[in-house]
N, C-alpha and C positions, 0 to 999 in steps of 0.2 A: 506541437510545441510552439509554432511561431503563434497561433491563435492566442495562449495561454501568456504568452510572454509578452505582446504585444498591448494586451488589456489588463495582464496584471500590473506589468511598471507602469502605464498610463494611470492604473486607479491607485498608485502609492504615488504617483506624482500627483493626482487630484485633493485624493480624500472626500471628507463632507459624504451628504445624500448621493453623488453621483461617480464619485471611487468605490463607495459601496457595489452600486450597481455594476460598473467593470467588473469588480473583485467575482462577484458571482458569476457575469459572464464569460470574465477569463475561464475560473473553474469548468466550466461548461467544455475547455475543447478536447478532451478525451470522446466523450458525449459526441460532439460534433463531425468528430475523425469519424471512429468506428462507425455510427450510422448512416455516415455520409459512404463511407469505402461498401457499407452492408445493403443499401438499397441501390450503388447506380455502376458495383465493379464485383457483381456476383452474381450467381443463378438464386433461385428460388429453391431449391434443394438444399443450396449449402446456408442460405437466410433460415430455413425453419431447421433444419438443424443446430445452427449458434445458436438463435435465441433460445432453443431448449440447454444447449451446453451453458445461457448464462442462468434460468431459474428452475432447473429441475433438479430438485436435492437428492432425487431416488438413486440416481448414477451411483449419488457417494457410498461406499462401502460404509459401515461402524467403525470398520481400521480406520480407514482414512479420515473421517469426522472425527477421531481421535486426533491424530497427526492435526489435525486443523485449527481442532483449540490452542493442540501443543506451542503452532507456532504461533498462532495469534494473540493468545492468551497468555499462555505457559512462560512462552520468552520472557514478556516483562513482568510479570511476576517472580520471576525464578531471580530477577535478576534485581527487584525489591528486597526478596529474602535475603541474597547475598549480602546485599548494600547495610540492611537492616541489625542481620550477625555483625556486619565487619562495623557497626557505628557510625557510619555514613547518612547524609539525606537521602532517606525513603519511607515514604509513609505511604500509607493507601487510605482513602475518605473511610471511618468504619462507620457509618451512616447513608449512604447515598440511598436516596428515594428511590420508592420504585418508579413515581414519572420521570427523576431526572438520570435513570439509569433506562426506561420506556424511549427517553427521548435522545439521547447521545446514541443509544445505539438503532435506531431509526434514523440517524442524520450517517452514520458511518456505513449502513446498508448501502443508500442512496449516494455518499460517494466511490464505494464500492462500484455498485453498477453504474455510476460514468466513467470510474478511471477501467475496471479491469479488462471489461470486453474488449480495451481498447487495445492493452497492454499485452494482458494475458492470453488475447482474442486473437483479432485479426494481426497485429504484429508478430507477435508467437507464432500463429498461421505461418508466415509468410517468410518471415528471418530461419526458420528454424530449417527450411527444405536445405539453403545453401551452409547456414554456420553454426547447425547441429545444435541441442538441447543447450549444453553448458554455454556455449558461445554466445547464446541468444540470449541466457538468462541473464550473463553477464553486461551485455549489452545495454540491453532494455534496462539491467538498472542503473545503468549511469545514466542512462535518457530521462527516466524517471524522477532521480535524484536533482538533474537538472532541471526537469519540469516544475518542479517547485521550487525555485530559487523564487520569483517572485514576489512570492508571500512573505520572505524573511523582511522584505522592504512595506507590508505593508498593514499597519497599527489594528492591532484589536488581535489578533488571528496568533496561535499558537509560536510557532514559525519568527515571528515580529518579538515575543518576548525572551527569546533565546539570544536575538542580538545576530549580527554578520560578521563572521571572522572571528567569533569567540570558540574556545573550544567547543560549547554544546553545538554551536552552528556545524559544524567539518564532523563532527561524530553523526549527528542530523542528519547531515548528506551524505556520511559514508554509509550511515547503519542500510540504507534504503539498496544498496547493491547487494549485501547474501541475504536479506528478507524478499531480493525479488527473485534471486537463488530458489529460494522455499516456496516463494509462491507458484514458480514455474514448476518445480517437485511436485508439487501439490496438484494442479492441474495435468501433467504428465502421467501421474500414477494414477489419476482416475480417468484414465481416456479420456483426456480433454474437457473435462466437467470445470468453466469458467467461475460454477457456483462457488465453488472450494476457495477459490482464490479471493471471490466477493467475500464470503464468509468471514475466513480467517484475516482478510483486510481491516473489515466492522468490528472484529471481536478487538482487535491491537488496538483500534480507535477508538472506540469504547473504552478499553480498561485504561487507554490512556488518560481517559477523561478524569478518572479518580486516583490516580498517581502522583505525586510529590516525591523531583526525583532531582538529587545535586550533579554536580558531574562526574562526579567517583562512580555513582550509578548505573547513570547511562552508559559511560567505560566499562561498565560490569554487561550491561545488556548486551552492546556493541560485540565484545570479545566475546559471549554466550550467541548469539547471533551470528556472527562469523563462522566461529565452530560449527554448528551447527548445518552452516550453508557448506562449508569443508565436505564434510560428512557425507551428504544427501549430494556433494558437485558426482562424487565417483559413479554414482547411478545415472546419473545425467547426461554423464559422460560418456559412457557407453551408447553404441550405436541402436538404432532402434525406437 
């Protein structure tokens, strides 16, 4: 987090061609943790293991790649429809290309796999021995949530046109503790397969991309989300 923190407020202090360049190397330190913890504070045993736990989709059952849309997908969708019945702002693009639906979710892949190995990975690894599945899950998403304060400060970037301290900001950073609930369910239930968590990361950011959503909305996702992480904490919670 200091990696992330340190060069994202530097690149909203900057701006111009060289806040850019921050901005993406801040992004970078998920990326930087877990590789750096995977090559010089493990065996080689447990290295070619992860990196099969982050791209080997075989592990996932059909159930679970079910469960994975659900939560990646399904949530804000489900929570469109709500918005859309009840006459609130929600729309969904009914046009998006197939490059620019090609290319949004090729960028959400690849931040998938710098944030989740990190997250889902080696910190799940490691949190989970002493403060048990729920605990960790809980944990890591308030880390999380905070790992991306940065961005709220810095123009261009999703994050920056919510605003700080408006309500979609504190839903923004709330929503991100029981979606990291789901994402640790998600990886749990399939014997540690990090893919599930990549996945279902890309698919939410992705459909993000074609979304139009007011704050009645997001309050609909948020409470859909919540519940949802309720639900799947009881499994989590149990020992094992």
């Amino acid at each position: 987090m200091a990696w992330t923190w340190t060069f994202g407020f530097v690149s909203a202090g900057l701006g111009g061609g060289l806040g850019r360049a921050l901005h993406l190397l801040a992004l970078l330190g998920p990326v930087v943790g877990w590789v750096g913890v995977l090559t010089t504070g493990t065996g080689g045993d447990y290295r070619r293991t992860f990196l099969r736990r982050v791209v080997d989709v075989r592990v996932v059952q059909p159930t679970w790649w079910l469960a994975v849309f659900a939560v990646g997908a399904g949530l804000p969708l489900a929570a469109v429809g709500v918005a859309a019945v009840a006459g609130w702002e929600a729309t969904v693009d009914p046009t998006p290309t197939a490059l620019a639906v090609t290319g949004a979710l090729g960028f959400a892949l690849a931040a998938g796999v710098v944030e989740d190995p990190g997250w889902r990975g080696i910190a799940l690894d490691g949190l989970t021995q002493t403060m048990g599945r729920l605990g960790t899950s809980l944990v890591l998403g308030v880390l999380w949530s905070l790992w991306h304060l940065p961005l709220y400060f810095i123009e261009g970037t999703f994050q920056h046109a919510l605003g700080v301290a408006t309500p979609q900001f504190w839903m923004s950073m709330t929503i991100r503790v029981p979606l990291a609930v789901l994402l640790v369910w998600l990886v749990t239930g399939t014997d540690g397969a990090i893919v599930a968590a990549v996945a279902a990361h890309a698919l939410g950011n992705t459909v993000g991309e074609f979304l139009t959503t007011g704050v009645a909305a997001m309050g609909v996702e948020l409470l859909i989300t919540g519940l949802a992480a309720t639900a799947v904490g009881t499994a989590l919670g149990r020992p094992g």
